[in-house]
Backbone as JSON, one array per atom type, in Angstrom:
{
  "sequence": "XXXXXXXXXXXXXXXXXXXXXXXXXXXXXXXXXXXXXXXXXXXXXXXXXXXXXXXXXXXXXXXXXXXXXXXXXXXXXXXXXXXXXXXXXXXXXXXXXXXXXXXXXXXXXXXXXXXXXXXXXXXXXXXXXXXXXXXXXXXXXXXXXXXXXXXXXXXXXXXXXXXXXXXXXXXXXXXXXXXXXXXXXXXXXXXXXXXXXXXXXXXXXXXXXXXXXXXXXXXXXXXXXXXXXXXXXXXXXXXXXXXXXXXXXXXXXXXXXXXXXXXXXXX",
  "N": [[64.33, -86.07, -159.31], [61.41, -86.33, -161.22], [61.13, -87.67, -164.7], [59.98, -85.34, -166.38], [60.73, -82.52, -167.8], [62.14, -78.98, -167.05], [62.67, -76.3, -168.19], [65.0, -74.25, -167.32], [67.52, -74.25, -166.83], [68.99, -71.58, -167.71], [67.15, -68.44, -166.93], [63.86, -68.23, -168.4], [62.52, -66.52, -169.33], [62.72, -63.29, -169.36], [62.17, -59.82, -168.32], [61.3, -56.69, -168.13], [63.47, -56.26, -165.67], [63.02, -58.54, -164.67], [63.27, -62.3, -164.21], [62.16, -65.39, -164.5], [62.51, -68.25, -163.48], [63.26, -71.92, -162.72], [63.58, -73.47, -159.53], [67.76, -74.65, -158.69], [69.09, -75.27, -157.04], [70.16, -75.87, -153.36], [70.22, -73.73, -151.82], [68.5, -71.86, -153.93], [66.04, -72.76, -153.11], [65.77, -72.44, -150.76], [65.37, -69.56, -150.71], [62.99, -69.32, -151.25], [61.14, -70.78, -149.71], [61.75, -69.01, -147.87], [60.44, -67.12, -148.43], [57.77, -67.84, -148.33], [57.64, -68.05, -145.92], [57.52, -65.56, -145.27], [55.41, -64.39, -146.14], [53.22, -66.04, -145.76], [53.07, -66.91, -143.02], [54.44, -64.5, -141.83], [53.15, -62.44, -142.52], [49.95, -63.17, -143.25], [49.17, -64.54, -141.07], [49.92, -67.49, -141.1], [49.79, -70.7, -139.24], [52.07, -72.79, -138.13], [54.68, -75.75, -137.45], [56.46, -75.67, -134.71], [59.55, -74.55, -134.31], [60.79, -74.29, -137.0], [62.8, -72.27, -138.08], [62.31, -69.72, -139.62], [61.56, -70.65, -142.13], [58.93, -71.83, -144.21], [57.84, -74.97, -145.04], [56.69, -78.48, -146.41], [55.88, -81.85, -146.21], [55.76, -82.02, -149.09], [57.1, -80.75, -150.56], [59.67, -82.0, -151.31], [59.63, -83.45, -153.1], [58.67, -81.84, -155.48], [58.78, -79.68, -158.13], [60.21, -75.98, -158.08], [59.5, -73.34, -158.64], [60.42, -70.03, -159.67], [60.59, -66.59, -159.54], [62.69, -64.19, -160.02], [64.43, -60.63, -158.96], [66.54, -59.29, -161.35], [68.16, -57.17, -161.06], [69.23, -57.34, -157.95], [68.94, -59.75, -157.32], [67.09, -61.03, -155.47], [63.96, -62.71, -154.72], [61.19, -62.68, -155.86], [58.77, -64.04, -156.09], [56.62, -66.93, -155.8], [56.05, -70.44, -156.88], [54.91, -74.1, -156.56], [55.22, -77.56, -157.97], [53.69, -79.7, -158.76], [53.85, -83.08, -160.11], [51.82, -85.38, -161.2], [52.98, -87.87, -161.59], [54.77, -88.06, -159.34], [53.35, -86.99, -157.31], [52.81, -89.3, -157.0], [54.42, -90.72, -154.93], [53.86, -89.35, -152.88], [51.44, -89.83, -151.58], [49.3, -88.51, -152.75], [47.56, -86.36, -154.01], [48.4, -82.78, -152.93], [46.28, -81.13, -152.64], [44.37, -83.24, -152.17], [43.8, -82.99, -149.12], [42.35, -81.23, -148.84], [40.13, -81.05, -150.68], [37.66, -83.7, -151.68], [38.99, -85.3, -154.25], [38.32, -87.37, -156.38], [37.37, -86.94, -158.81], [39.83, -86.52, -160.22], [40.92, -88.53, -161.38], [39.18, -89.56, -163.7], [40.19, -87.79, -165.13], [41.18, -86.87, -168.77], [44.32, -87.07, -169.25], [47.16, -85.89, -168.43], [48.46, -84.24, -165.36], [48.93, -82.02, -162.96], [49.95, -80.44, -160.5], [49.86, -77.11, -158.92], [51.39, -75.26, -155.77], [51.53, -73.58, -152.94], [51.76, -70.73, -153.44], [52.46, -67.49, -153.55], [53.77, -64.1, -153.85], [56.05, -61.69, -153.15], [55.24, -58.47, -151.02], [55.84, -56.12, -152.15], [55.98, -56.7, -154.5], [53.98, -56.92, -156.03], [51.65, -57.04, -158.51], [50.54, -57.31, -162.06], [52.25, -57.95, -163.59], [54.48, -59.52, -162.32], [52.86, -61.66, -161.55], [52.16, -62.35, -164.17], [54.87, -63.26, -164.73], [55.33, -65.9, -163.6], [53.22, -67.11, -164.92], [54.18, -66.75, -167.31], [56.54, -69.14, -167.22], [54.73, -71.56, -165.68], [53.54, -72.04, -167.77], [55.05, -72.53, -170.28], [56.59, -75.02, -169.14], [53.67, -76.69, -168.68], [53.3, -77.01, -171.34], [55.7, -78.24, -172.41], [55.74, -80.37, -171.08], [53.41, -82.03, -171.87], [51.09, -81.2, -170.39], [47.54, -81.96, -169.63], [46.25, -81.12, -167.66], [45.9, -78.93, -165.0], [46.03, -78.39, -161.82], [44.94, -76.95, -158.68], [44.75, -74.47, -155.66], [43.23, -71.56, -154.94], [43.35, -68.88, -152.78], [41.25, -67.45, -150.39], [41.37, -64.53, -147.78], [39.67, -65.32, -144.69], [38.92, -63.31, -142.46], [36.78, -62.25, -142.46], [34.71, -64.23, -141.56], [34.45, -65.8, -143.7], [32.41, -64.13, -145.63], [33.42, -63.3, -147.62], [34.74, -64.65, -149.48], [32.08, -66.86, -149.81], [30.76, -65.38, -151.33], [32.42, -64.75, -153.47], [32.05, -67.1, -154.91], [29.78, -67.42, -155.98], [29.07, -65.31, -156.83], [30.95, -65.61, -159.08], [30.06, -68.23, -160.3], [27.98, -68.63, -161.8], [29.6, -67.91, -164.84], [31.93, -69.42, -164.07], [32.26, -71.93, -163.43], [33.03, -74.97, -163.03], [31.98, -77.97, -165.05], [30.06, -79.99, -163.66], [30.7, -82.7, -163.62], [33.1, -82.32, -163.03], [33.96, -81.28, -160.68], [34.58, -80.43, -157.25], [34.52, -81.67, -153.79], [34.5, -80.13, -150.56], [36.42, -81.35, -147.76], [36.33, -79.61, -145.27], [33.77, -77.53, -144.75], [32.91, -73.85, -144.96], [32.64, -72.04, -142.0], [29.39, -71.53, -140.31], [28.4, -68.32, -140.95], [26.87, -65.24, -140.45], [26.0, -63.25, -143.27], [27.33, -60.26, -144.8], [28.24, -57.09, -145.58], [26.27, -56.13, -147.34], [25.44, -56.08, -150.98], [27.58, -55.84, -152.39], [30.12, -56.64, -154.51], [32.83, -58.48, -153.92], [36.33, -57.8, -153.51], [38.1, -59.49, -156.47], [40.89, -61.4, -155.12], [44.37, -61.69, -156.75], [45.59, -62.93, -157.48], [43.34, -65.33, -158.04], [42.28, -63.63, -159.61], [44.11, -63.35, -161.9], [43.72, -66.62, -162.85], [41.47, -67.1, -163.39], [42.07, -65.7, -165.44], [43.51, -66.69, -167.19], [42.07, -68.67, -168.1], [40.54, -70.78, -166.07], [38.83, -73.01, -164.14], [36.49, -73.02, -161.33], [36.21, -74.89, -158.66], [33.84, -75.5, -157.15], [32.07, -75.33, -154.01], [34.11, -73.36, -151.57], [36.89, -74.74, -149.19], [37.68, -74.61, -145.78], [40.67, -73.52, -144.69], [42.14, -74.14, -141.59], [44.46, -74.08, -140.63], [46.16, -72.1, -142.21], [44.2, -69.9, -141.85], [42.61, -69.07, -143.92], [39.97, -69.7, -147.11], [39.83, -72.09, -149.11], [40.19, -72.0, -152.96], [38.95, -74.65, -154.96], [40.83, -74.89, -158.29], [40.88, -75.42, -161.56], [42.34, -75.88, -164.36], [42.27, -76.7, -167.41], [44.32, -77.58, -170.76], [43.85, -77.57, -173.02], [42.04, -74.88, -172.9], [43.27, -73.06, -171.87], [43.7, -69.82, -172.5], [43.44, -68.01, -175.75], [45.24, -65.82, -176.45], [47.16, -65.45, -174.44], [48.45, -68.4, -174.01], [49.91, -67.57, -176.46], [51.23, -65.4, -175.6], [52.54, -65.97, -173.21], [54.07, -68.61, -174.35], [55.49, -67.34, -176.78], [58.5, -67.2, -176.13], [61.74, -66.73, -175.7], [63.41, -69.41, -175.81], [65.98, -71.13, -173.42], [69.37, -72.7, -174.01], [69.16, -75.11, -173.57], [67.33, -78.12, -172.44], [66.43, -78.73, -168.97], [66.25, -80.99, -166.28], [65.58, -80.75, -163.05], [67.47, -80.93, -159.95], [66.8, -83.74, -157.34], [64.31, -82.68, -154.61], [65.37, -81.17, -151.58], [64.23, -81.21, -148.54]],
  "CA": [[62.95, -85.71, -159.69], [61.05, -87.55, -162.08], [61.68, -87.4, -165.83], [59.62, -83.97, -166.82], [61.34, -81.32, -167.7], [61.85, -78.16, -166.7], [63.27, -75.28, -168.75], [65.37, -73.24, -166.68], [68.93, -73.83, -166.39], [68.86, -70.26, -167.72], [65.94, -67.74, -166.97], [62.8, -68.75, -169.14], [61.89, -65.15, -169.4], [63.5, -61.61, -168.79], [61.28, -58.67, -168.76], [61.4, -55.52, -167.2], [64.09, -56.43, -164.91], [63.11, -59.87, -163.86], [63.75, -63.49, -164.68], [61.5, -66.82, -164.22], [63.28, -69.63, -163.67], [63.55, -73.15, -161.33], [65.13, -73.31, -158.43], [67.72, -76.25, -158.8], [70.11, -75.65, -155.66], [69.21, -75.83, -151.69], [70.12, -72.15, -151.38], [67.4, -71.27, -154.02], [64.77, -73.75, -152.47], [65.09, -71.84, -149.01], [64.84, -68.85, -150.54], [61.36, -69.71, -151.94], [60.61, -71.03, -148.65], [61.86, -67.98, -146.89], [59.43, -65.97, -149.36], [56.83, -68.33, -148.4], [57.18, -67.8, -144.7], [57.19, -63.95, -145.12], [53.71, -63.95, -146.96], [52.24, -66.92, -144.98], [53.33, -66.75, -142.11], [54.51, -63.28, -141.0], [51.5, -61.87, -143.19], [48.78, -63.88, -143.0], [49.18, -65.65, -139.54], [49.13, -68.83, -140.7], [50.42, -71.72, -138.09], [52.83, -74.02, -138.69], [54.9, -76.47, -136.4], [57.99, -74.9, -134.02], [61.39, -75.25, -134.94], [60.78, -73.62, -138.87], [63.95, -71.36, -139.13], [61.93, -68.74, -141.1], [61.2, -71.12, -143.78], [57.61, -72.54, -144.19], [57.95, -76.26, -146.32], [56.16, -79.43, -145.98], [56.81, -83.07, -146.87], [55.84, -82.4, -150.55], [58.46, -79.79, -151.19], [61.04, -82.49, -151.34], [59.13, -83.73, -154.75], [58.3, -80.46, -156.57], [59.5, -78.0, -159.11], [59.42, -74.81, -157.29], [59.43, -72.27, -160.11], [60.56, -68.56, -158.72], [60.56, -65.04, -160.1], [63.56, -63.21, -159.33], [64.71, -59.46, -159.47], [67.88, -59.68, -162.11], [69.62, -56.33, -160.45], [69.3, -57.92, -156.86], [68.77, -61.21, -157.09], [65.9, -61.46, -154.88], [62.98, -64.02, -155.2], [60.07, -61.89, -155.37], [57.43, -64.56, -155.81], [56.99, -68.4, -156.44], [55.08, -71.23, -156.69], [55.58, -75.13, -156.84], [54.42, -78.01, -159.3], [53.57, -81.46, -158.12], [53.4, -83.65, -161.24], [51.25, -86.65, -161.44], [54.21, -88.92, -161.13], [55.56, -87.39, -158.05], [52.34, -86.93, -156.54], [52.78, -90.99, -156.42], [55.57, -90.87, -153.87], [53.46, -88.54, -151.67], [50.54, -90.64, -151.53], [48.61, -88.02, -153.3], [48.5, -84.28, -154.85], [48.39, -81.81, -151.77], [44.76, -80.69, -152.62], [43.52, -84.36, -151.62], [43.9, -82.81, -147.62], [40.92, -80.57, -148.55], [39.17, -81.65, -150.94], [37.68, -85.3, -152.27], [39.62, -85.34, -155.59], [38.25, -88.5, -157.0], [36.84, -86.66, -160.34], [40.98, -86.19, -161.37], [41.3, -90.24, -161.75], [38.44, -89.48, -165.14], [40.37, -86.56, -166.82], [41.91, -87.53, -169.95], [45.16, -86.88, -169.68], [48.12, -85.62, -167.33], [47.68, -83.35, -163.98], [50.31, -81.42, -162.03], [49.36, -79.15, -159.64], [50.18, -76.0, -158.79], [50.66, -74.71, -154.56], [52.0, -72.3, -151.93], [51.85, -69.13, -154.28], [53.42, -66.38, -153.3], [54.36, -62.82, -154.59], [56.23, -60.34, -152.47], [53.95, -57.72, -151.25], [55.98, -54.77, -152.67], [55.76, -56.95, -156.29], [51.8, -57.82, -156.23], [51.1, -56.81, -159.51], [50.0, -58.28, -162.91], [53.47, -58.41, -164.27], [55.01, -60.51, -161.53], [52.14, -62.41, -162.21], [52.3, -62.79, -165.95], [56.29, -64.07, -165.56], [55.28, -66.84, -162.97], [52.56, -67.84, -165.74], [54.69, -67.77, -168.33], [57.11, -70.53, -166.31], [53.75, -72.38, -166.02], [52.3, -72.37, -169.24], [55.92, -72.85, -170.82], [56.76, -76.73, -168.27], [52.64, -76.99, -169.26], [53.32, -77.06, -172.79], [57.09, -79.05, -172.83], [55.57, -82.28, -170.72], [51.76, -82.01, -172.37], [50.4, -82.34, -168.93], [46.24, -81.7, -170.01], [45.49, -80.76, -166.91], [46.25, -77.93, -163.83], [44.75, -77.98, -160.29], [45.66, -75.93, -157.46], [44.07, -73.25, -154.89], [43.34, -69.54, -154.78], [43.23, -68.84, -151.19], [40.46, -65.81, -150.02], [41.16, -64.31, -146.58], [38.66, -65.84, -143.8], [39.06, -62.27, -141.56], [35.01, -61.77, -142.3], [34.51, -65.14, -141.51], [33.98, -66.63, -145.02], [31.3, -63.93, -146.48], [34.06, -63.15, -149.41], [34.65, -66.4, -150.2], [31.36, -67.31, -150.82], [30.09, -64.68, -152.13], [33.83, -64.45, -154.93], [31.99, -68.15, -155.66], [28.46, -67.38, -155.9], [29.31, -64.13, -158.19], [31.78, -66.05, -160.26], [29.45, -69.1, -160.26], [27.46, -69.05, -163.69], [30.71, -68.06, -165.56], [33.39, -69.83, -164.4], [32.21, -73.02, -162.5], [33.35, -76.23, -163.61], [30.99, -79.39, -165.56], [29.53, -80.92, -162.66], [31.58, -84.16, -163.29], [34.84, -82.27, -162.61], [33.6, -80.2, -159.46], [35.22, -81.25, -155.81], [33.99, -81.4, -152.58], [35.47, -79.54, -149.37], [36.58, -81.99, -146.92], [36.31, -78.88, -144.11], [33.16, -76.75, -145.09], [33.51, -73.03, -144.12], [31.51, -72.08, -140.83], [28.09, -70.93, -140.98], [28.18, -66.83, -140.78], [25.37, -64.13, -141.3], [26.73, -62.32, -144.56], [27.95, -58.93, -143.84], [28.41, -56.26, -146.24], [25.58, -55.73, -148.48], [25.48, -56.47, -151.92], [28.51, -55.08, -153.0], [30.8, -57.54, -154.84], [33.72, -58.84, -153.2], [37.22, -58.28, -154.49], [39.16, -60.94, -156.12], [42.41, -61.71, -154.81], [45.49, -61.45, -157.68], [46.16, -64.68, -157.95], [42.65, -66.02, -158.54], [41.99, -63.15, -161.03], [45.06, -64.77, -163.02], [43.69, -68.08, -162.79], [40.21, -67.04, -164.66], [42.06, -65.0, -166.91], [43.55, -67.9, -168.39], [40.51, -69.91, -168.67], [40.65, -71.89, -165.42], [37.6, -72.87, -164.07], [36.23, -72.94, -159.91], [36.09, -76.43, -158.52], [33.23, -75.66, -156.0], [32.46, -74.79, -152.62], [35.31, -73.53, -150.87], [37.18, -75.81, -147.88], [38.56, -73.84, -144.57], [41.99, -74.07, -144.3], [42.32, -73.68, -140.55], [46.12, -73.24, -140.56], [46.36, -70.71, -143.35], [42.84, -68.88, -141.93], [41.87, -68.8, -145.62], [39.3, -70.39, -147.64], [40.09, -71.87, -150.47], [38.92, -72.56, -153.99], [39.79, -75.27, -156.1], [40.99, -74.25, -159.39], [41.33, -76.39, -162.73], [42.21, -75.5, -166.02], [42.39, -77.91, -169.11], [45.31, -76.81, -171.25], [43.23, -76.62, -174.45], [41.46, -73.63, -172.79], [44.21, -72.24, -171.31], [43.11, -68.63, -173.36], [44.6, -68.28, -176.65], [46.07, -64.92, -176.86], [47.73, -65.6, -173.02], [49.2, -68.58, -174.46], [50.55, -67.04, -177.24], [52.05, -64.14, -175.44], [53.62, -67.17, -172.4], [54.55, -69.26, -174.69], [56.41, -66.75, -177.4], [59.71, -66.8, -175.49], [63.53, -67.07, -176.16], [64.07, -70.65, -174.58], [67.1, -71.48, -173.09], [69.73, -73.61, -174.87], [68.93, -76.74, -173.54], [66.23, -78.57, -171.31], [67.13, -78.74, -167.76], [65.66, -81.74, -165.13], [66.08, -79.98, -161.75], [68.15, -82.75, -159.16], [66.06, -84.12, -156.42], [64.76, -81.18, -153.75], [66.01, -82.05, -150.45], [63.47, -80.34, -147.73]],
  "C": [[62.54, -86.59, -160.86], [61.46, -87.14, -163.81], [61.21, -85.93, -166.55], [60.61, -83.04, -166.58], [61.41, -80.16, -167.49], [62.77, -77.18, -167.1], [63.78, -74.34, -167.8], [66.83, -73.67, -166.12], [69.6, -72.49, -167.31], [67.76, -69.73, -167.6], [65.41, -67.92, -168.59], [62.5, -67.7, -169.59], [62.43, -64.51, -169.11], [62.79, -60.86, -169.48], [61.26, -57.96, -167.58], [62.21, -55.47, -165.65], [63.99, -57.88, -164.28], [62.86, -61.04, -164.57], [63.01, -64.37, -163.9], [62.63, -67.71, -163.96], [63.1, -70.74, -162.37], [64.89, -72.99, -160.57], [66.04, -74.69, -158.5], [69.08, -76.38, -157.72], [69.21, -75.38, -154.36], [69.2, -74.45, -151.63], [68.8, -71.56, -151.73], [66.22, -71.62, -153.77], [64.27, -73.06, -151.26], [64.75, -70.83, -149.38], [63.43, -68.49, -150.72], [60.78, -69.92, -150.26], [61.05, -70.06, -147.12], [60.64, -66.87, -147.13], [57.92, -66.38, -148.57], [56.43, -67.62, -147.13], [56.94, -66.06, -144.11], [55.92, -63.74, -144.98], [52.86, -65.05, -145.86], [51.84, -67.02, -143.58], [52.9, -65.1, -140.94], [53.4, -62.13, -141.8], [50.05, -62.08, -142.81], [48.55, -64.72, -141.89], [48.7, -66.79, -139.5], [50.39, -69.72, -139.82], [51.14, -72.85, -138.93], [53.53, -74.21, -137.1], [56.29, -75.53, -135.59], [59.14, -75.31, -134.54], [61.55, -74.84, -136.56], [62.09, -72.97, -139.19], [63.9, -70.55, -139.89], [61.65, -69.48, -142.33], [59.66, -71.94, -143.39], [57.79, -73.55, -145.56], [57.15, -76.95, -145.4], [57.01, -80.26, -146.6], [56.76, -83.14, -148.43], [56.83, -81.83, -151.14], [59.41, -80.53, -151.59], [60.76, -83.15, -152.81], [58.4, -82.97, -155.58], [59.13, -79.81, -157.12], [59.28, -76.94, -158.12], [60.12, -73.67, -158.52], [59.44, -70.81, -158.99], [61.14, -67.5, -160.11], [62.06, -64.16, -159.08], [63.99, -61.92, -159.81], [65.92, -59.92, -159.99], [68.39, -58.53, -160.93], [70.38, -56.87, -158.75], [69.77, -59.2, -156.25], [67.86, -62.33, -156.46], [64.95, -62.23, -155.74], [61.88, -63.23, -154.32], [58.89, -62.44, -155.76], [57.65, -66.28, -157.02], [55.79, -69.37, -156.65], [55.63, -72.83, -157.24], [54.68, -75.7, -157.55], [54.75, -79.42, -158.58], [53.08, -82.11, -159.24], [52.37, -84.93, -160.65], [51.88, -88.07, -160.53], [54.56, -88.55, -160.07], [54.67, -87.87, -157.18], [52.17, -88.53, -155.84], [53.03, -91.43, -155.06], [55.32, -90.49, -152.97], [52.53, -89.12, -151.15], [49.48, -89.38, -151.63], [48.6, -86.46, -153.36], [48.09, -83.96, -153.07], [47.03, -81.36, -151.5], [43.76, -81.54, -151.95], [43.28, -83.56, -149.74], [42.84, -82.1, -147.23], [40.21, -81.25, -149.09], [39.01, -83.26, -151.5], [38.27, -84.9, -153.78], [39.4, -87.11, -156.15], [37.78, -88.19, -158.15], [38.38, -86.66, -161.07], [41.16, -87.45, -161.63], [40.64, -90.11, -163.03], [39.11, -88.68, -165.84], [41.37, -87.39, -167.89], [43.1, -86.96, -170.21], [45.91, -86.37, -168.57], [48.07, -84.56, -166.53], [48.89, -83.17, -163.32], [49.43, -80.03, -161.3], [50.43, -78.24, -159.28], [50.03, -75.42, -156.97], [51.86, -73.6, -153.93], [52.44, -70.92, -153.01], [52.44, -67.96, -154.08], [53.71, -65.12, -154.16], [54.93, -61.69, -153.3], [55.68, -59.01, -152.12], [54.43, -55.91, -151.79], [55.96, -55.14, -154.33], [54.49, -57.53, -156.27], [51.78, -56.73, -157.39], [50.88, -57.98, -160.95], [51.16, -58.72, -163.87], [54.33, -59.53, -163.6], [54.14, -62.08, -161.7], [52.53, -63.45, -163.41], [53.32, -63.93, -165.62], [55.95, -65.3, -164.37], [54.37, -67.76, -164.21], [53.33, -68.04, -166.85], [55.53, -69.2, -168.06], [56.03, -71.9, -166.35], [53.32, -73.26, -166.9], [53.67, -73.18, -169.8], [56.35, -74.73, -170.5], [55.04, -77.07, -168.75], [53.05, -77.65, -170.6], [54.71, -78.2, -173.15], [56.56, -80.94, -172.1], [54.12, -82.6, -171.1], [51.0, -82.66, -170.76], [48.72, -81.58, -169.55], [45.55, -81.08, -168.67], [46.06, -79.8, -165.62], [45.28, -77.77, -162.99], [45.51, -77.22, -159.36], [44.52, -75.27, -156.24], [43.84, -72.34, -154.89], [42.67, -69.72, -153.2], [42.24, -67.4, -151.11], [40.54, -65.89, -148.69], [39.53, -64.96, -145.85], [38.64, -64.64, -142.35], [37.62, -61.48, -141.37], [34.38, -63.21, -142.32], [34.1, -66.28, -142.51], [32.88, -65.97, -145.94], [31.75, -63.69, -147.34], [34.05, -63.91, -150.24], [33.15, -66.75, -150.9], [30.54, -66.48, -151.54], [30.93, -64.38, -153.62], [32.92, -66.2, -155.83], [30.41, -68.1, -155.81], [28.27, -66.2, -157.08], [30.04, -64.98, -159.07], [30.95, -67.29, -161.01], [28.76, -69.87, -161.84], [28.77, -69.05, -164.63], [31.82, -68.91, -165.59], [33.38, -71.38, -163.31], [32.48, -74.18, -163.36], [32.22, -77.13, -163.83], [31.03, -80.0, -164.25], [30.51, -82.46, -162.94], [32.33, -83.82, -162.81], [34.62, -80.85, -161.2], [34.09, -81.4, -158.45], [34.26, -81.0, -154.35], [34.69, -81.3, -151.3], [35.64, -80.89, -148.15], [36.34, -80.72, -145.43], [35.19, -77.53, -144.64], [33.49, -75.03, -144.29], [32.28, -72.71, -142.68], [30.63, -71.23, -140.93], [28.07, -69.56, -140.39], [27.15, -66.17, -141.21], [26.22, -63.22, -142.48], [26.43, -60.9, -144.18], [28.08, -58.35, -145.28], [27.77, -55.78, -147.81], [25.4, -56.42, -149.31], [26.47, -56.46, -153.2], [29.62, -56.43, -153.71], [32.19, -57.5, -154.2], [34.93, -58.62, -154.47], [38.11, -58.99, -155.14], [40.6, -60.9, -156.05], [43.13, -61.68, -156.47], [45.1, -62.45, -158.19], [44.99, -65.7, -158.35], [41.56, -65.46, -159.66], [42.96, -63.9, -162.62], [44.65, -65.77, -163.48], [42.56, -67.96, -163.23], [40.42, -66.41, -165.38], [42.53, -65.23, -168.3], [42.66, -68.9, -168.87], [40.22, -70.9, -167.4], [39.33, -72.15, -164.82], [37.38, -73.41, -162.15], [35.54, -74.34, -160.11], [34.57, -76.74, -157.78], [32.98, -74.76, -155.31], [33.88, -74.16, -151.68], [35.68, -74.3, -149.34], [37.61, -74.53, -147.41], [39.25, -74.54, -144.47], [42.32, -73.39, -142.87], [43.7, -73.42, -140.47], [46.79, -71.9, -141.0], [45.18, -70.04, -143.03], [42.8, -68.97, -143.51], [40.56, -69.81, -145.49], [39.68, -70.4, -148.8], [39.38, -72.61, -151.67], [39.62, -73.58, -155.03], [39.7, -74.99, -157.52], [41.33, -75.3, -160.24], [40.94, -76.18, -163.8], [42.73, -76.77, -166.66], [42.98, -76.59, -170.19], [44.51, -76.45, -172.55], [42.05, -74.95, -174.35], [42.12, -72.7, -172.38], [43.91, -70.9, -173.01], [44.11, -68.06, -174.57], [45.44, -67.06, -176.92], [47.35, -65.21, -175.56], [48.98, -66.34, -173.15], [50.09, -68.02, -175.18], [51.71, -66.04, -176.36], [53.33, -64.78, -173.87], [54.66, -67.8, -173.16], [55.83, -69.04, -175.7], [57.67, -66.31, -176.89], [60.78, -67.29, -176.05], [63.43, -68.47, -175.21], [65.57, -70.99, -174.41], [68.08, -72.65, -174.07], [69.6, -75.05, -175.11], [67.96, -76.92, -172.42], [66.99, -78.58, -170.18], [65.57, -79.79, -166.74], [66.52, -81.26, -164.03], [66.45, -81.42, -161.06], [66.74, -82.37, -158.15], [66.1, -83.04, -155.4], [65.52, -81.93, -152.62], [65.25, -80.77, -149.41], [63.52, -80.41, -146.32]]
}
């Protein structure tokens, strides 16, 4: 992997029974990608190619951090998510997000970009604590390689044909939309539906309440991801907004004794 580091050749965190940390053997790589194919897959019916084995990866997996939450008494890996640096992203011929949207505004930001994808939480640990210890992992590799910048997805079901979606970005819109320079555009718009259910506000998914509760800010329109049925939204926070008590309460951790560069994945 490339030279960034990644705190976790001991858990980054322990709280209330469970431990952050990188995965840095094949065993704990599949299990991330066994997690994945639970939630993605056998959840959300999204498509992937034959021949999987229960695991849902692509070709970027083999150049990411994959950062996982595990129960200490068990051992289980009850929710994850991976990190595509900059540098990496080289080797792939570009971050993962490029497949939806045009990403030609991240070439202007001032300063270093790692993204954030396939998310995950176990659906008997969806709460805001499982949460939290994936963000602290985040914020913590944020803060040790000064990357300035975080992009990613929040995925909203497409099972009402897209009226959540745009209505989660049409309500969120004045507050939390990104400076027109650093806004993206969907390579796969979603398909044109009559809006369905009133006026009632839509609710937001976990994972993209998290991601404005650190300061992150909505890229746009959302793209249709026909594989994953979703729609999703591009997300990008700038670390100096990352929200200062949030930090504080990520970043105030016991760190391990020494840095740890995870070896090369192998996917």
């Amino acid at each position: 992997m490339a030279a960034d580091t990644a705190n976790g050749a001991k858990s980054m965190q322990d709280a209330a029974g469970l431990a952050v940390t990188f995965a840095t053997t094949p065993a704990e790589r599949e299990a991330c990608y066994r997690l994945r194919y639970r939630v993605f897959v056998e959840e959300m019916g999204a498509r992937i190619p034959p021949g999987h084995g229960g695991l849902e990866r692509d070709r970027f997996d083999a150049h990411c951090h994959h950062l996982m939450v595990r129960e200490r008494r068990t051992g289980m890996v009850i929710a994850c998510t991976r990190i595509l640096t900059d540098t990496q992203a080289r080797l792939t011929g570009g971050f993962y997000s490029e497949q939806e949207f045009d990403l030609s505004m991240v070439a202007g930001l001032p300063g270093r970009v790692m993204e954030i994808g396939r998310t995950c939480v176990d659906r008997s640990w969806r709460n805001g604590g499982t949460i939290a210890m994936l963000w602290s992992g985040l914020a913590r590799f944020m803060e040790d390689n000064r990357f300035g910048f975080l992009i990613g997805c929040a995925s909203v079901s497409m099972a009402d044909g897209g009226t959540a979606a745009r209505r989660i970005v049409a309500d969120l819109g004045d507050r939390h939309l990104a400076d027109e320079g650093r806004r993206v555009t969907p390579r796969q718009s979603l398909p044109t539906t009559s809006p369905s259910g009133g006026d009632a506000p839509s609710r937001l998914p976990p994972l993209l309440k998290a991601y404005l509760r650190v300061g992150a800010k909505l890229g746009g329109a959302p793209c249709w991801d026909r594989e994953f049925g979703c729609a999703d939204l591009f997300i990008l926070l700038e670390r100096r907004d990352l929200t200062g008590r949030y930090l504080r309460h990520f970043l105030e951790r016991r760190r391990p004794a020494a840095p740890m560069t995870p070896d090369r994945a192998t996917a």
